[in-house]
N, C-alpha and C positions, 0 to 999 in steps of 0.2 A: 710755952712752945710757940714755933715762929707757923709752922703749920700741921696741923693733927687731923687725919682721918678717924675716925671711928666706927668701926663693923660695916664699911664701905659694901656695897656691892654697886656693882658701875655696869653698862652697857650701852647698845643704841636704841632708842627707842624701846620697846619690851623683849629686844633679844638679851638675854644676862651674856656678860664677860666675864664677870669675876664677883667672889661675896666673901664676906667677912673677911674687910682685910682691913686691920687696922697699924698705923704707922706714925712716926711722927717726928719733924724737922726740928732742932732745937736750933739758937743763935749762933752760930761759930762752928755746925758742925757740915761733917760729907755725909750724904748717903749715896749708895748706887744699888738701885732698883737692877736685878738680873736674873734675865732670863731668856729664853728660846723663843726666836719673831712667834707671833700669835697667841703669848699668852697672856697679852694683855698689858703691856708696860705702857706703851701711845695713851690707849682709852684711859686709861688710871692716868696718866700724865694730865690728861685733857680734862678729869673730872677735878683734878687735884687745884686747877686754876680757875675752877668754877666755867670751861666753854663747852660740858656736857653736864647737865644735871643727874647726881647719883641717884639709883635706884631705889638706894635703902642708907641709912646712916647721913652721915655728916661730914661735910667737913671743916674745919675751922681754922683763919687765917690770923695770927694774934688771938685772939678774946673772942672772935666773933664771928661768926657761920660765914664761910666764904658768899653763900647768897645773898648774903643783907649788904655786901660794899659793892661800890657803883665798880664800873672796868675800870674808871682812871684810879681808883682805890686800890682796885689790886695791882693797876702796870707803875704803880708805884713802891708796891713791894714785891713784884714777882715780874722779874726777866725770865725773857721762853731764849731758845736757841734751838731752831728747828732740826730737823734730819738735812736737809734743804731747802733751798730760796733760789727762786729766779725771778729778777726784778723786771717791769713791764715794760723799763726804761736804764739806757745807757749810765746808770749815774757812776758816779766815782766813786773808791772807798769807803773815802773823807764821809761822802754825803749821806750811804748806808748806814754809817757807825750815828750818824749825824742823826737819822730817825729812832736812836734810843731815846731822842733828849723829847718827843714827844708826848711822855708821861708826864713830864716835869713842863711844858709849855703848854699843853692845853692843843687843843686840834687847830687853831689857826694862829698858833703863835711863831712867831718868827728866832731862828735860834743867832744870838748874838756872842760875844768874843769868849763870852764864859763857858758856853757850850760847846761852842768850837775847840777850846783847853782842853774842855773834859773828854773830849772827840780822842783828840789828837793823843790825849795822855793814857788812855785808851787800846788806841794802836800801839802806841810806844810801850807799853807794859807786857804786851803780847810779841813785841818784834817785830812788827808790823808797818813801822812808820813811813818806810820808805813805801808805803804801796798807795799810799793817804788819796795823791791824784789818778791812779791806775783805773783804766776800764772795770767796775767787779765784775762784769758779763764775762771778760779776759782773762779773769784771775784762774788758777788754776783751783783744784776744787778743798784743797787745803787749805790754801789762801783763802778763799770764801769762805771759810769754814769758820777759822780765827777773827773775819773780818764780823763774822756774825758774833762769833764771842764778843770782838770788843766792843760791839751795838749794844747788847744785855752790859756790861761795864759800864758804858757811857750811861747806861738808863740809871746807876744808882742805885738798885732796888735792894734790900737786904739777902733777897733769897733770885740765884740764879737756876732757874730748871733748864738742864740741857738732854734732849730726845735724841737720843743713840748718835751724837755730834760725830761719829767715825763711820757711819754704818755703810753711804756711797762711795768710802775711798778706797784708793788703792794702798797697800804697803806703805811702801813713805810717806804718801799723804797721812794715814793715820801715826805713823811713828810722829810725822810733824806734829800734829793736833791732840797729839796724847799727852807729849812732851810737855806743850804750854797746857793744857788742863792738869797736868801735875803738877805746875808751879802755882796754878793759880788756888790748886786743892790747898797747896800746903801754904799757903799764905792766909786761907778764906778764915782758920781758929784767929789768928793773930786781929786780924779785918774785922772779925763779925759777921762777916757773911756766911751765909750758907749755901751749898751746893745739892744740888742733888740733878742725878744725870743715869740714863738707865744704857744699857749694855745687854749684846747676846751674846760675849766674849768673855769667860771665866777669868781668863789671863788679864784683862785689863781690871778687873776688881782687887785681884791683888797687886796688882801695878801701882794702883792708886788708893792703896793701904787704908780702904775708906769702910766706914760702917755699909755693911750689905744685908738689901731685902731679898730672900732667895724667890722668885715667882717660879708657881707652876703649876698647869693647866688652870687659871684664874684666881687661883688663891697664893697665899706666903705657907713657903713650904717652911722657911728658918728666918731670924734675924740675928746679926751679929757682926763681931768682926770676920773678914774674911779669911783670915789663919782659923779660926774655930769653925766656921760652918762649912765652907766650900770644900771638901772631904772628896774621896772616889765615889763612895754608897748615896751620896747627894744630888752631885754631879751627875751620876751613870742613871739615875730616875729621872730628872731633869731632862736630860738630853737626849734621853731613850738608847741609850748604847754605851757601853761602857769605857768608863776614861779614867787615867789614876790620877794621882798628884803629886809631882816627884820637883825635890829644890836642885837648884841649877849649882854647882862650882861656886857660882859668887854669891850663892842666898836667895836668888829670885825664887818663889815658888811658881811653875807653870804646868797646866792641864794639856794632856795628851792622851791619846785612845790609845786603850788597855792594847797590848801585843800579846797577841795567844802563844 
């Protein structure tokens, strides 16, 4: 396994979030963690990289407890992609995507034409390229969005974790960033990479046809594919209200609140 929790409980200090939750990332595959803000997808994100210490169990990145590898050990196999970023200084896209490559250069290395390729190849994978010398301060919040995806690309890492990459946009912003995380899902088997990216959007789990951990109130309610778990009676606990799950004309399955 590329990374495996075991009987996790997680929280801040001695407040619990969540227990017995055990999961786990294989080479080439998706998962998408889902569930309702507060029930713990962030803290479990955060624990799962090693930058909050679990409360109880394990976790383990390859072979070996995520607490025994140094930071550069892990940001050389684990790219983040935040909810948001705002940078403290004007730089360019180019230069954002540019700071993946500090996994791979060491904290005062300087990044030279090879990293600048894998920069630039980067954006271009995502559709991005023309934004390369734009203000990211300017970019619109899709744009930043993607520009952060292709920083976690540029970094290499085998396994990308992305935290609710849709969750400050609006509409077309997320239709944008959904769209390229869809091509990038269906590429990541062929690649070896793995994904894994959490969601409070029912609809975009099955968007993105990926293996799903159902959260809720701190624990895994289900795991599965999202055609088998994601149901109305799952859903409607879940969400605290009732929702069906009805397929569209062209096949799409999508969640909507029940009509009395």
């Amino acid at each position: 396994m590329m990374l495996e929790a075991r009987n996790l409980s997680i929280g801040h200090g001695k407040t619990l979030v969540g227990r017995g939750l055990t999961l786990s990332v294989a080479p080439g595959e998706v998962l998408c963690l889902l569930g309702p803000n507060g029930c713990g997808k962030t803290t479990l994100f955060r624990t799962l990289m090693g930058l909050l210490p679990p409360l109880a169990g394990q976790v383990f990145l390859g072979d070996r407890p995520i607490s025994t590898r140094t930071r550069a050990e892990i940001a050389r196999r684990i790219a983040y992609v935040p909810q948001a970023h705002a940078p403290p200084f004007p730089f360019e896209a180019l230069e954002v995507v540019l700071m993946g490559r500090t996994a791979r250069l060491g904290a005062f290395g300087q990044p030279g034409r090879t990293d600048r390729a894998t920069a630039l190849d980067a954006m271009d994978h995502l559709g991005i390229a023309d934004l390369a010398g734009r203000n990211y301060a300017q970019l619109s919040g899709g744009q930043r969005q993607l520009v952060l995806i292709a920083r976690a690309l540029a970094q290499e890492a085998p396994l990308i974790v992305m935290d609710e990459p849709t969750a400050s946009l609006d509409f077309g912003n997320q239709a944008q960033v959904l769209s390229r995380i869809a091509a990038l899902v269906s590429g990541a088997v062929e690649d070896g990479r793995s994904v894994v990216l959490s969601t409070h959007d029912p609809d975009q789990a099955f968007a993105l046809d990926a293996r799903v951990v159902l959260m809720h109130r701190g624990g895994i309610l289900a795991q599965g594919a999202a055609s088998d778990i994601l149901d109305g009676p799952r859903l409607s606990a879940v969400y605290d209200m009732p929702i069906t799950v009805e397929t569209t004309t062209s096949g799409r399955r999508v969640c909507l609140p029940a009509v009395s």
